[in-house]
C-alpha positions in Angstrom: 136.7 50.3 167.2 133.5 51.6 166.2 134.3 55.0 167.7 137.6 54.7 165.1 135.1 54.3 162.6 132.5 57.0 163.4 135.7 59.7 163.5 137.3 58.4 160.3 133.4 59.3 158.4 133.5 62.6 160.3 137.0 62.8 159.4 136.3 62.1 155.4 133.3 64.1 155.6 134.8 67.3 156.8 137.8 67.0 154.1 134.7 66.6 151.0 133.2 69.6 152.7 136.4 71.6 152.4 137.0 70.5 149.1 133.8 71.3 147.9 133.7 74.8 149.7 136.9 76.1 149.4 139.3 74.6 146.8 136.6 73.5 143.9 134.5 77.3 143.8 138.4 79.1 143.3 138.3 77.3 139.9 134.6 78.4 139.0 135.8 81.0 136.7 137.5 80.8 133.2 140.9 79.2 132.9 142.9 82.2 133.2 141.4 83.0 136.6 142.3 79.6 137.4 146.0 80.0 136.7 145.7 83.4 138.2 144.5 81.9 141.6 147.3 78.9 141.4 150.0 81.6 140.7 149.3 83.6 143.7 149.2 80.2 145.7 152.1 79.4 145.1 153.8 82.9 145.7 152.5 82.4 149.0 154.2 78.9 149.3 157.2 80.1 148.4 157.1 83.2 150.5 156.7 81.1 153.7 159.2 79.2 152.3 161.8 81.9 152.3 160.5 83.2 155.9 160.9 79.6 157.0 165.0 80.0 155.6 165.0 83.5 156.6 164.3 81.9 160.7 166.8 79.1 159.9 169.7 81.3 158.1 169.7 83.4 161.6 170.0 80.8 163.9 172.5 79.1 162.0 174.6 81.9 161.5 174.4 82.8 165.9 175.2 78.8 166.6 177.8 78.8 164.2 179.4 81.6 166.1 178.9 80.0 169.6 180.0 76.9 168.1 183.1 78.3 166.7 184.0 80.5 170.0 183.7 77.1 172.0 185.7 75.4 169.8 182.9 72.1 168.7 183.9 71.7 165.2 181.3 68.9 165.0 178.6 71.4 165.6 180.6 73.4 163.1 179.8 71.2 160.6 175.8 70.8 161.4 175.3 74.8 161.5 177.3 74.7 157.8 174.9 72.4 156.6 172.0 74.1 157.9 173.1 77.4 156.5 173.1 75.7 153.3 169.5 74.5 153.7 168.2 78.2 154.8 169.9 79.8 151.7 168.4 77.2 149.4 165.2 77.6 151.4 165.3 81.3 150.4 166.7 80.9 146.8 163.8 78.2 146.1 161.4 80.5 144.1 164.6 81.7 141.6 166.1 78.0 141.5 162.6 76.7 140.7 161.8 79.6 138.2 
């Protein structure tokens, strides 16, 4: 238990640390810096974002294939569903705008 202990304070010290290093000094400058620095955070979300649908779109498209060649309209169904997710995935940035 006291090992539990002595991780969780190296634990919560390391996330101060990071917070103090990294995330507080990107707001050091004047406010429009600050909104300048958010803003291309969040680009970068969303970019992932889209890569992530991007990854999904493909393999639902090639399993809905197989899964229409074999004939498993259950699995129809799933890779529909997950097409859905990858193109909202990669619309997120417009729907959110």
């Amino acid at each position: 238990m006291n090992k539990i202990k002595e991780h969780a304070k190296y634990l919560a010290f390391s996330f101060i640390s990071f917070f103090n290093l990294i995330i507080i000094p990107s707001f050091a400058g004047d406010e429009q810096q600050a909104v300048k620095e958010v803003d291309k955070l969040i680009d970068k979300l969303y970019a992932v974002v889209g890569y992530a649908g991007t990854l999904i779109a493909i393999y639902a498209c090639g399993m809905l294939i197989f899964s229409f060649k074999s004939e498993n309209y259950d699995a129809v169904g799933k890779h529909i569903m997950q097409l859905c997710v990858a193109i909202t995935l990669i619309g997120l940035k417009t729907f959110m705008n």
